[in-house]
C-alpha positions in Angstrom: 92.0 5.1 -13.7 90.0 7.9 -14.4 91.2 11.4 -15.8 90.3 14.3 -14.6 87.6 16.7 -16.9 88.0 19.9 -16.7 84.6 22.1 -17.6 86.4 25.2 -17.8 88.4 24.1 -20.6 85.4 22.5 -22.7 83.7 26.1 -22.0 86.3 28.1 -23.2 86.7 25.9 -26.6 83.3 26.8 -27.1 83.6 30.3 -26.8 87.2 30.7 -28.9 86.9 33.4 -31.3 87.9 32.7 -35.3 89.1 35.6 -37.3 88.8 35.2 -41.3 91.4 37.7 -42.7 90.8 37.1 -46.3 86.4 37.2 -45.1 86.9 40.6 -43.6 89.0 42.0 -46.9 86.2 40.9 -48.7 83.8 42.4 -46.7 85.6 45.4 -46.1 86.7 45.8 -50.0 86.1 49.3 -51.2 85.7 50.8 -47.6 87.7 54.1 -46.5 90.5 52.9 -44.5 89.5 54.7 -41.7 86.0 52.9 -41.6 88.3 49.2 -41.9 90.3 50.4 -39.0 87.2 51.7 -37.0 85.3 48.2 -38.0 88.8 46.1 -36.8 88.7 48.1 -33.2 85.1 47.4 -32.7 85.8 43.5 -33.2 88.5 43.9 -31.1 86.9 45.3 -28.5 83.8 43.0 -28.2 86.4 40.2 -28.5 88.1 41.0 -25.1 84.4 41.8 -23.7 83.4 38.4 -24.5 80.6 39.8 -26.3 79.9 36.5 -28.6 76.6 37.5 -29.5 77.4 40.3 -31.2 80.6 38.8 -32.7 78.9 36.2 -34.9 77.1 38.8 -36.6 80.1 39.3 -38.4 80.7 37.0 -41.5 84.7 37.1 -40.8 84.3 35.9 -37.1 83.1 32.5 -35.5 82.7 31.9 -32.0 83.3 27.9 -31.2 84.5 25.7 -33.8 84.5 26.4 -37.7 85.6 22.5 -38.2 83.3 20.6 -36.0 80.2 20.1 -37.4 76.8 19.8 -35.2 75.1 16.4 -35.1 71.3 17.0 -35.2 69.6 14.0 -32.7 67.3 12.0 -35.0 
């Protein structure tokens, strides 16, 4: 029997956004409030863009997995 693999699904695992609260009030620790909120709607928006380049410039997000750990071919 062989079961079915569906691409589309491995894709979008890859691609999953992380959001780190307790990184981003770190990083955002002594900001005006309006420069947090202006900073969270940014993320946001490249979030529903799909924009993951730009996302992992940000220390509080990670695009793909934050628990699997990449095997280097020897």
């Amino acid at each position: 029997m062989t079961v079915p693999f569906d691409n589309s699904a491995e894709a979008n695992h890859r691609n999953r956004v992380w959001f780190f609260p307790n990184k981003f009030w770190a990083a955002t620790k002594g900001m005006p409030e309006d420069q947090v909120s202006s900073l969270m709607a940014e993320v946001e928006r490249l979030a529903a863009a799909g924009d993951f380049q730009a996302l992992s410039k940000y220390p509080f997000v990670f695009v793909g997995d934050p628990y699997k750990h990449d095997k280097s071919a020897a």
